[in-house]
C-alpha positions in Angstrom: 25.3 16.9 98.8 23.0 13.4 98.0 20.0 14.6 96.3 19.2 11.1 96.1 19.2 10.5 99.6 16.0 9.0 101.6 14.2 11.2 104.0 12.3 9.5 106.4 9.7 11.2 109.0 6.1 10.8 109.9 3.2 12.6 109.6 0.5 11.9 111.9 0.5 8.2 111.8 1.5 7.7 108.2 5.6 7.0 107.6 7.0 8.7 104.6 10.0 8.4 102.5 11.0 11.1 99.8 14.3 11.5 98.2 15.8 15.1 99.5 16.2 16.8 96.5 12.0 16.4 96.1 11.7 17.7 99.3 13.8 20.3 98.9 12.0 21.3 95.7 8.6 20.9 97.8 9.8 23.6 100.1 10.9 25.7 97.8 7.7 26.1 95.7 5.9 26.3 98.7 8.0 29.2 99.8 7.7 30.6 96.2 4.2 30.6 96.6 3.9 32.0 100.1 6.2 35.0 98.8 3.8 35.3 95.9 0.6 35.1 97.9 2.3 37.9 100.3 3.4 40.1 97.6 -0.1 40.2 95.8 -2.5 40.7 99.0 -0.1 43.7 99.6 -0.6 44.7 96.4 -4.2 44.4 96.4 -5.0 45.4 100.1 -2.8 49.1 98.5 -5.2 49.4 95.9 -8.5 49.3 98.4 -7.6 53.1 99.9 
């Protein structure tokens, strides 16, 4: 797989370019955090009872 490759898309009205391997890293710490968030409301919403 290219890592290297360009990634072109748009948001809004703005065109981007990102090499893949950035935006996979992106999405990844953006899932990292959205399992993190997750994990610590359940933790904290177990400790209100």
């Amino acid at each position: 797989m290219d890592f290297n490759k360009i990634i072109k898309f748009k948001i809004g009205k703005e065109d981007w370019e990102m090499p893949l391997g950035i935006l996979l890293l992106l999405g990844g710490i953006t899932l990292a955090m959205i399992i993190a968030g997750l994990f610590m409301g359940f933790k904290f919403g177990e400790n209100m009872q």
